[in-house]
C-alpha positions in Angstrom: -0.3 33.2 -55.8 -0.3 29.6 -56.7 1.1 29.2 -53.0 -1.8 31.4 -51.4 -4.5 29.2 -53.1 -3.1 26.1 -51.6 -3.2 27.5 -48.3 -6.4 28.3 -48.7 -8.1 25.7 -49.5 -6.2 23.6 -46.8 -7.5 25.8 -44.3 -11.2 24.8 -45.8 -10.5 21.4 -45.9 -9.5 21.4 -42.2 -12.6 23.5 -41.1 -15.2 21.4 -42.7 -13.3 18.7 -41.1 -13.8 20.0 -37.3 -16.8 18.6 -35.2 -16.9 18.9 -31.7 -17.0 15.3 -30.0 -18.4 14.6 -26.8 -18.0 11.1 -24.8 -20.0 10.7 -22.5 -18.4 8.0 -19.8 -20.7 5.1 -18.2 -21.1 5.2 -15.2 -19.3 2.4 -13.0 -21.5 0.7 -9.8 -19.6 1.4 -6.4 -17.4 -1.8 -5.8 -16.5 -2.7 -1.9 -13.0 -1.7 -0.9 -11.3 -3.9 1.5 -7.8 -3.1 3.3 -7.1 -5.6 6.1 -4.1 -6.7 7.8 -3.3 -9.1 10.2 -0.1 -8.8 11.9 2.0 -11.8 14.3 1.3 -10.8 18.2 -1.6 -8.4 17.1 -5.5 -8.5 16.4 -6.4 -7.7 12.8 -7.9 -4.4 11.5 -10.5 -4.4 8.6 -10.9 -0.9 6.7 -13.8 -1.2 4.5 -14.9 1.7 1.8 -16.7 1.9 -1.3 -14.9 2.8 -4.6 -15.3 6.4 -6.3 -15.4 7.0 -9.7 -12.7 8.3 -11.5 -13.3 11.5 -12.2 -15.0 12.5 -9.2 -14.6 15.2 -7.5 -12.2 13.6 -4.3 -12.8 16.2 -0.6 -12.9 14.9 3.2 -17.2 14.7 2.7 -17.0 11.9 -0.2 -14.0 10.3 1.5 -16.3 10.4 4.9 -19.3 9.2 2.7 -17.4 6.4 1.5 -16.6 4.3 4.2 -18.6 0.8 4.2 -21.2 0.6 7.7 -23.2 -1.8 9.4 -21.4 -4.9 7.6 -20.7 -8.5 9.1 -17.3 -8.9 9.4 -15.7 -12.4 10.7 -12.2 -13.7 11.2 -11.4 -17.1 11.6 -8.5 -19.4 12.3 -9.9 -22.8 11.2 -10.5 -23.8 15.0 -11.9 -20.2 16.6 -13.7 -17.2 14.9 -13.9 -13.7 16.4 -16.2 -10.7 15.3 -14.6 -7.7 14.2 -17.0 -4.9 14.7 -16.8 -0.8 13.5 -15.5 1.3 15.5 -14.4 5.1 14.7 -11.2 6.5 15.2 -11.0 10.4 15.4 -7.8 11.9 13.7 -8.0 15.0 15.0 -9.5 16.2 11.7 -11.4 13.1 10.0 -13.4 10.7 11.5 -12.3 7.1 10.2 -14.1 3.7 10.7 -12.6 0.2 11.1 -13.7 -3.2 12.2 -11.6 -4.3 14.8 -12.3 -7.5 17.1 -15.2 -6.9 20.0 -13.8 -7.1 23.0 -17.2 -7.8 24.5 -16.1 -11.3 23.7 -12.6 -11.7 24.9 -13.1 -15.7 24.7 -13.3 -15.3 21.0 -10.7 -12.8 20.0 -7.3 -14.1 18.9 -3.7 -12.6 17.9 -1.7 -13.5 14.8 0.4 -16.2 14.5 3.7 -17.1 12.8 3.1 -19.4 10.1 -1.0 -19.3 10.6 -3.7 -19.2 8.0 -6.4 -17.1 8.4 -9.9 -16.4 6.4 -11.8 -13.2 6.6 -15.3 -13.2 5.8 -17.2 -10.1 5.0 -21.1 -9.2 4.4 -21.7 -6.1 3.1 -24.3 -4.5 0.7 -26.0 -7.9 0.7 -22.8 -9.9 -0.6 -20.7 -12.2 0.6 -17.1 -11.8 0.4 -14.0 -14.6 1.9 -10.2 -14.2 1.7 -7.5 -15.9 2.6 -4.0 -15.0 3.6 -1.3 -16.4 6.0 1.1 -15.2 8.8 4.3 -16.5 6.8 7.5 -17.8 8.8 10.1 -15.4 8.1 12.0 -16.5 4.8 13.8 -13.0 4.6 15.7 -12.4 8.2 16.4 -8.5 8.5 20.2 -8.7 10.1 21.3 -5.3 10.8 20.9 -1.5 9.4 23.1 1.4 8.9 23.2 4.6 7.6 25.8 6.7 5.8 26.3 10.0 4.6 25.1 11.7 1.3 26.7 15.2 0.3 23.5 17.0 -1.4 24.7 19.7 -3.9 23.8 22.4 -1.7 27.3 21.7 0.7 24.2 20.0 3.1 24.6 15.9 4.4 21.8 13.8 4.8 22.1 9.9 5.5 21.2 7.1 3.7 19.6 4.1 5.6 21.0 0.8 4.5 20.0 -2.9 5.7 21.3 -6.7 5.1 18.8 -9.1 4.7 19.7 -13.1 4.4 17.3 -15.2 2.6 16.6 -18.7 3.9 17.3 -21.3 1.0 13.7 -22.0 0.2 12.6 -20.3 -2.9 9.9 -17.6 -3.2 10.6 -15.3 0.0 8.5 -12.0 -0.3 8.5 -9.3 2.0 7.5 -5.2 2.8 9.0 -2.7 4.3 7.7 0.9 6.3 10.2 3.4 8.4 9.5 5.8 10.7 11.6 8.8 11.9 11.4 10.0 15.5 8.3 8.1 16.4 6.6 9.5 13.9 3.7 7.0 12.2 5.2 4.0 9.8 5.4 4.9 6.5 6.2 2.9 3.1 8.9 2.9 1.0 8.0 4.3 -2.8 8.8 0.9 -3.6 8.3 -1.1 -0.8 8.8 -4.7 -1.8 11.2 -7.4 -2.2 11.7 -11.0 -3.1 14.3 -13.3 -3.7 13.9 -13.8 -7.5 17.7 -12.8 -7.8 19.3 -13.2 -3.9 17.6 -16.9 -3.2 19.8 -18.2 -0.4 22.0 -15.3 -0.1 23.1 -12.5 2.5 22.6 -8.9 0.7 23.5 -5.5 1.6 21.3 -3.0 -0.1 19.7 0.9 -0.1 16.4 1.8 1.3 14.3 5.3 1.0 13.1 6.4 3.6 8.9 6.3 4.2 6.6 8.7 2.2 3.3 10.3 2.5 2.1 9.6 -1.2 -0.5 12.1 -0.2 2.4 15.2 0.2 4.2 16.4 -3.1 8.1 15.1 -2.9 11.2 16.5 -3.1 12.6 14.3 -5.0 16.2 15.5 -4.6 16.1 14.4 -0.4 12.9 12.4 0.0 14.8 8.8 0.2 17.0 10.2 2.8 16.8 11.2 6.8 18.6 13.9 8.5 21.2 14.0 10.7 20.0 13.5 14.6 17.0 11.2 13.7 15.9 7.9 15.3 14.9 5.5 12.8 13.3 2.3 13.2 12.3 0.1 10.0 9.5 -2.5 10.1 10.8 -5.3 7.9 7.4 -8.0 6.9 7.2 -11.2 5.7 4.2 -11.4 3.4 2.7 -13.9 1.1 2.7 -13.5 -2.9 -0.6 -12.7 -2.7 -0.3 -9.7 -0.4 3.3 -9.3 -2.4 1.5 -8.9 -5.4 -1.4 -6.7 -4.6 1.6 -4.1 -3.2 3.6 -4.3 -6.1 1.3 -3.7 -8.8 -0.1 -0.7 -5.8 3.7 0.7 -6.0 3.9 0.4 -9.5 0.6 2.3 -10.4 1.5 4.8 -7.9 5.4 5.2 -9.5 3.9 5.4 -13.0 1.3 7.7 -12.5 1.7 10.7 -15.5 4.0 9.0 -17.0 2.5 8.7 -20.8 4.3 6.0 -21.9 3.4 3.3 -19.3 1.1 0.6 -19.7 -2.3 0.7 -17.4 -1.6 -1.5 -14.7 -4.2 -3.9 -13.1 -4.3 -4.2 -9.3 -4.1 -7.5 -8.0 -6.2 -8.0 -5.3 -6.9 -11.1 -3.3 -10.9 -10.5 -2.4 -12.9 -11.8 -5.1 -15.2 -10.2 -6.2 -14.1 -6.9 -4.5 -11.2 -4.4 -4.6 -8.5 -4.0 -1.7 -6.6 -7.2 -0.4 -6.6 -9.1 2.9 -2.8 -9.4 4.0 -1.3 -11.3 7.2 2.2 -9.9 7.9 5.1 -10.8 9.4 7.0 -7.9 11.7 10.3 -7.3 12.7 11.7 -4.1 14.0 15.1 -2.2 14.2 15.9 1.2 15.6 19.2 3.2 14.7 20.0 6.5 15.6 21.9 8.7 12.7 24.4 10.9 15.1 24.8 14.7 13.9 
């Protein structure tokens, strides 16, 4: 009896104790998203959007409403300065919009550089936005690739893609790398960076995954690997730190998503005052075909 009594009056001490709680999130002004790259032997590409708020609801209309028109966009090389202006590119079932130079004015339009510097200036939504990134000479050398093969559990093979890299002697190196499969687009590694932290000065051999979609679910039993018969190429970058750092912290976020005991991450970006980065790369190529 005793026991019944105390479970009672728990129970009543818990019930006068509920309350239904309702937070009601502030709202968060749209900031300007900026993705630009700037690649050695090509012209640069500006993708500007504005950001959503977290919980909004995320379909092709809102991603179409978001992208950034109409804005002054400007990249210069501290001697010439070209125009980038918006132009759409249809993919077949999204219409996307990019500033890319205007080849109207051919005089004025330039290709990156090895071991150039290069400002981008943007006016958008009546602000003013500047960045700066370079074209770094390649501190990282890709040397070679190879692949070899995994037994998977189910009797199947896949192959694993492998690279050496040597590191030139001078400290802080930082690069990026993306792989396509049977010239199918470039995609990036989960974790797509390196530096020489720990290798300064040194030849290494190490593993690579293969490109993802991070839009697609993964399996993550064969994702990092290719199968047998397909022609591989891997785009190995040189980037800054600043353009090393914005990707990290991207890869990290990404890798750490629903995981609850991770820390929030900050992205580090390098347009002040904006989202996004500005990011001059690089770009080395190798091809290898993985025999059956």
């Amino acid at each position: 009896m005793r026991n019944t009594l105390f479970l009672i009056l728990v129970t009543l001490i818990f019930s006068a104790c509920e309350k239904d709680i309702s937070v009601n999130l502030p709202g968060k002004e749209p900031q300007l998203v900026v993705e630009g790259r700037f690649e050695n032997g090509n012209y640069p590409i500006v993708i500007l959007t504005h950001s959503l708020n977290y919980f909004a609801a995320i379909d092709q209309a809102t991603l179409q409403n978001s992208f950034v028109h109409n804005a002054v966009v400007t990249v210069t090389d501290g001697t010439k300065t070209m125009n980038l202006v918006e132009q759409s590119i249809d993919t077949g079932g999204m219409k996307l919009f990019a500033y890319i130079p205007d080849v109207s004015q051919p005089a004025n339009n330039f290709t990156g550089k090895v071991a150039g510097t290069y400002t981008l200036n943007i006016n958008a939504d009546n602000k003013a936005y500047k960045s700066v990134t370079t074209i770094p000479t390649p501190g990282l050398k890709l040397d070679s690739i190879w692949w070899s093969l995994v037994k998977l559990d189910n009797d199947s093979s896949m192959a694993r893609l492998w690279v050496r890299v040597t590191d030139s002697p001078i400290f802080g190196n930082y690069g990026r790398y993306f792989t396509s499969r049977n010239n199918e687009p470039f995609l990036p590694g989960l974790t797509s960076i390196v530096n020489d932290q720990l290798v300064n000065g040194t030849t290494f051999e190490i593993p690579v995954d293969a490109g993802v979609n991070k839009n697609e679910r993964l399996d993550l039993a064969t994702y990092a690997f290719f199968n047998l018969g397909d022609t591989v190429t891997m785009k190995f970058c040189n980037i800054d730190k600043a353009t090393w750092d914005f990707w990290r912290t991207v890869d990290f976020a990404y890798n750490s998503n629903g995981n609850p005991f991770s820390s929030p991450t900050k992205i580090l970006g390098n347009v002040p005052g904006a989202l996004g980065y500005w990011g001059g790369y690089t770009v080395t190529y190798k091809t290898i075909i993985i025999s059956k």
